[in-house]
N, C-alpha and C positions, 0 to 999 in steps of 0.2 A: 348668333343669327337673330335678327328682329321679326315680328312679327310685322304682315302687310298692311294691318291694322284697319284693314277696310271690308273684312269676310262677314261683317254682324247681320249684314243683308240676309244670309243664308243659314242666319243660326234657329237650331228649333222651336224658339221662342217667337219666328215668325210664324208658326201656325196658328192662325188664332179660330180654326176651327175644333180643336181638342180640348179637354182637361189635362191641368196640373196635374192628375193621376197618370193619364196618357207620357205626357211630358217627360216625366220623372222615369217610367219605366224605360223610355227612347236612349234618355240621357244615361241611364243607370246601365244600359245594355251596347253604350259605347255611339250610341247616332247621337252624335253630335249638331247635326246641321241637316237641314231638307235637301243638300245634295246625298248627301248620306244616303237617304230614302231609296232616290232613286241609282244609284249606285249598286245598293244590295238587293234590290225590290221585294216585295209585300212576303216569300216563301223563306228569305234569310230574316226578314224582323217578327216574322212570325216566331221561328226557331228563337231567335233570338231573346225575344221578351215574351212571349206566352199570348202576346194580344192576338184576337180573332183574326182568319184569314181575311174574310171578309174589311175588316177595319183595315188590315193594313193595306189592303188593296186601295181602298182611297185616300191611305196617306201618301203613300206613291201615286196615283193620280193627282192630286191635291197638291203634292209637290211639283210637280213637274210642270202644274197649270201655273204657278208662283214663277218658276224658271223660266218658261216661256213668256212672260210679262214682261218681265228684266231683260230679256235676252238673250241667254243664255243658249235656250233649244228655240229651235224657228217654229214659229205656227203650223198647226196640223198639215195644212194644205196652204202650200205657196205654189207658183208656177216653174217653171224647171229656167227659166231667166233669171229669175232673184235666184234662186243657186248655185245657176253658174256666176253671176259676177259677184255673190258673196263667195265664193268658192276662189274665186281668183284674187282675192286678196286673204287667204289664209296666212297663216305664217306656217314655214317650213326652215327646215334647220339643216344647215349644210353638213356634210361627210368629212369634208377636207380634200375629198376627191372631185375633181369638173368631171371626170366619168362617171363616178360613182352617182354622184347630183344628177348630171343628163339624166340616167336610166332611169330614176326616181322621180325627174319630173322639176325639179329643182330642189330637192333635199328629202329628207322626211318632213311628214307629212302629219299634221295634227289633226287632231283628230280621228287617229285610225292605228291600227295596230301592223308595224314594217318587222314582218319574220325574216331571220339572217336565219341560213342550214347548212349544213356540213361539217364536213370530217375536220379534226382537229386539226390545228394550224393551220386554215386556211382562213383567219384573221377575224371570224366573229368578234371575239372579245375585244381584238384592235383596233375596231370600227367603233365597239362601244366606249371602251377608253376615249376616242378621239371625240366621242360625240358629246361624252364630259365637259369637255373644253370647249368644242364648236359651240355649244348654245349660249355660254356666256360672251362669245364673242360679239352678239348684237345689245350686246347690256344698255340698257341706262343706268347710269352712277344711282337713281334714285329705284330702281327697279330690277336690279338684277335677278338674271334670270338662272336657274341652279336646276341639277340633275339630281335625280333617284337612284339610284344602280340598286338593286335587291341580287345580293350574288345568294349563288344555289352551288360553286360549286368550289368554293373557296378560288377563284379568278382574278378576281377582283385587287390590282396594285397601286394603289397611291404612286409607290414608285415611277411607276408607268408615266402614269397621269403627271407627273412633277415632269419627269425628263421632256415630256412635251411640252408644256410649258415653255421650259427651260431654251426648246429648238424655237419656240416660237418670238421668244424674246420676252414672255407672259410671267408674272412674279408664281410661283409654283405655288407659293402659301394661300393669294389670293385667289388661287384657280381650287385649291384643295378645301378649302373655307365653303366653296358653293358647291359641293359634292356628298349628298346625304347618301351614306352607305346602310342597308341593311342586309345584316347576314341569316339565313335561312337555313335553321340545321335540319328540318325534315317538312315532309308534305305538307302538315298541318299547320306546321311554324309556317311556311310559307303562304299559304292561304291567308293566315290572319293576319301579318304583316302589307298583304296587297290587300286586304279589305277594310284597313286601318289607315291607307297610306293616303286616302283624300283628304283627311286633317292635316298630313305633312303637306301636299303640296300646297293647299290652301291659306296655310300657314307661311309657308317658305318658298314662295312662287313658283313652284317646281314648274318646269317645262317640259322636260323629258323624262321619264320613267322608262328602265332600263331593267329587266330582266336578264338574266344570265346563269344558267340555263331554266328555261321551262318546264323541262321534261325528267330534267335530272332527279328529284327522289322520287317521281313517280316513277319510273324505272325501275331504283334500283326495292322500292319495297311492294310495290305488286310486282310479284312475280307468279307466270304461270296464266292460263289460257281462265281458271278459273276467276282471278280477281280484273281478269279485262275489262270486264264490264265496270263496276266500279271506278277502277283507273280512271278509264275514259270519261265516265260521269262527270270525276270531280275535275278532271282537266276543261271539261267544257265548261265547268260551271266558272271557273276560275277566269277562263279565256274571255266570256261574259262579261264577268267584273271588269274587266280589264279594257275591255271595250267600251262599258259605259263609263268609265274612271277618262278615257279617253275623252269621249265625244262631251262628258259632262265640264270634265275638268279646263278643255280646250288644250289638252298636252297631247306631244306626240310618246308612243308607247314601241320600243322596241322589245323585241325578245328574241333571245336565241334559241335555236332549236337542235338535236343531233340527227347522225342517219341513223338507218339500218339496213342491213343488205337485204335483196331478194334473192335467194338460192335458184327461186325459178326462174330469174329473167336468164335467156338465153340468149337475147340481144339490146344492144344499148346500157347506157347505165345500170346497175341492178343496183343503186343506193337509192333512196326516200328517207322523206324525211319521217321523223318519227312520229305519232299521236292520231295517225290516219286520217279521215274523213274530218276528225276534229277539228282540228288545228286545220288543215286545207279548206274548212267554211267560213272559219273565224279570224281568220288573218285578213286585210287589207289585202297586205303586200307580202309575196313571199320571193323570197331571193337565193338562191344555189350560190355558194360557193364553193369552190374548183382553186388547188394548186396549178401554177403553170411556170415552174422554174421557182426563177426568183420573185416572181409577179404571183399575182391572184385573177382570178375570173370571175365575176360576177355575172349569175345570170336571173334576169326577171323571168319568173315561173309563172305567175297568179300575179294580175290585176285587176281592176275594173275600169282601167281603158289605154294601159301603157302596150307596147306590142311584146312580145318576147324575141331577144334580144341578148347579146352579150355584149361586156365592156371588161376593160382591166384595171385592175388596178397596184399600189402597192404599198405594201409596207414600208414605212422608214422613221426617221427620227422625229419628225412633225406627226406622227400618227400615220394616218395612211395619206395616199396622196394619188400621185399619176405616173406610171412609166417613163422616163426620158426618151424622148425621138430620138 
């Protein structure tokens, strides 16, 4: 894999309000780049390098006034017209599904973080797999465009990803080549792979970053009413990264999520999705999915302006797709 060989715009060495002592510690503590900055902000490069809160609060400021220059983030205050019609020409990445896209808006959506939830086998991972392949499918030969997948819970099948291919007529090896896998064996592993991962995409033009699952070693190692609090902490804080990883990086970010049941509900669903109030702030988009036979349900839970809403869809050899009339 080559590098894009045009990110120098964004390397630390554009700050030309700090010292070389400054510099070095950045570099030495893994900030690589002024997106970096704003990615982790002023409380993680604090930890991080030992520099004053105070300092790193205007290297994050100071960053982000650099990004806003270039383009990257829109100026403090624009009118809600230049929004929308920068808004309307975002780039969004198809499912493989015309249902699954309608619900969405016309695919996922960059810049923003699309939660998948539900009970097992009801095609999470099979959306993700497909979305593998969907985003190379608007490539330029000079630009190709490549996925992240961060598996959490050993899911994650090349095989999968080849056989699709294979249905679509797509050479498997050159579909497998633009698929940057990281594997996550616990909480922390995971955190530092997703606060690492802006040098991957920046590097490797990543477009979509792919979690799978979210929640999973949080789960399984807080256990208990007393480490809740904590849990929750570090999921929020993660959920953050991942949003400014989004909106900075210009990728779209999916993540899966699990249920859990309610004992009390006595009526209607008694599943939810897992992480609470967390994950219900910090997501975009959140999506239920539902077994229905041989097909799946998809339903929009959380937007900020799609209605709620169901759609189907299904499984099959192309990845997912649309029910036959």
């Amino acid at each position: 894999m080559s590098d894009n060989g045009n990110d120098g715009i964004f390397d630390i060495d554009t700050l030309n309000d700090i010292g070389p002592a400054t510099k070095s510690s950045l570099k030495e503590a893994g900030f690589r780049s002024i997106k970096d900055l704003v990615i982790r902000g002023p409380i993680d490069i604090a930890e991080a390098t030992g520099i004053a809160m105070e300092k790193c609060t205007f290297l994050c400021n100071r960053a982000r006034e650099l990004l806003e220059d270039i383009g990257v983030f829109d100026k403090p205050f624009i009118t809600a017209n230049q929004l929308y019609e920068k808004r309307k020409s975002e780039y969004r990445i198809t499912t493989g599904s015309k249902n699954l896209d309608e619900l969405l808006g016309g695919g996922i959506e960059t810049r923003a973080i699309t939660e998948l939830y539900g009970e097992f086998g009801t095609g999470k991972s099979q959306i993700c797999h497909t979305l593998c392949l969907t985003v190379q499918e608007a490539e330029d030969k000079h630009n190709i465009s490549r996925a992240l997948y961060v598996d959490t819970e050993n899911t994650f099948r090349p095989e999968r990803i080849a056989s699709i291919a294979s249905a679509r007529k797509i050479d498997p090896k050159h579909v497998l080549e633009n698929v940057i896998v990281a594997k996550a064996y616990n909480s922390s592993h995971q955190e530092v792979i997703i606060q690492e991962s802006a040098n991957i995409i920046n590097l490797h033009n990543i477009k979509i970053m792919i979690v799978d699952s979210i929640v999973s070693h949080y789960r399984a190692e807080f256990l208990g009413r007393s480490f809740l609090s904590e849990r929750q902490q570090r999921i929020n804080r993660l959920l953050h990264i991942l949003l400014r990883i989004a909106e900075t990086c210009k990728i779209a970010v999916v993540i899966t999520n699990q249920i859990q049941s309610s004992p009390d509900a006595i009526f209607g669903d008694p599943n939810k999705a897992t992480g609470g109030n967390v994950m219900a702030h910090t997501s975009t988009y959140r999506i239920y999915l539902k077994k229905a036979g041989k097909n799946r349900i998809a339903r929009m839970v959380d937007s900020p302006y799609h209605s709620e809403r169901e759609i189907l869809f299904t499984i099959n050899e192309q990845g997912i797709g649309d029910p036959q009339k």
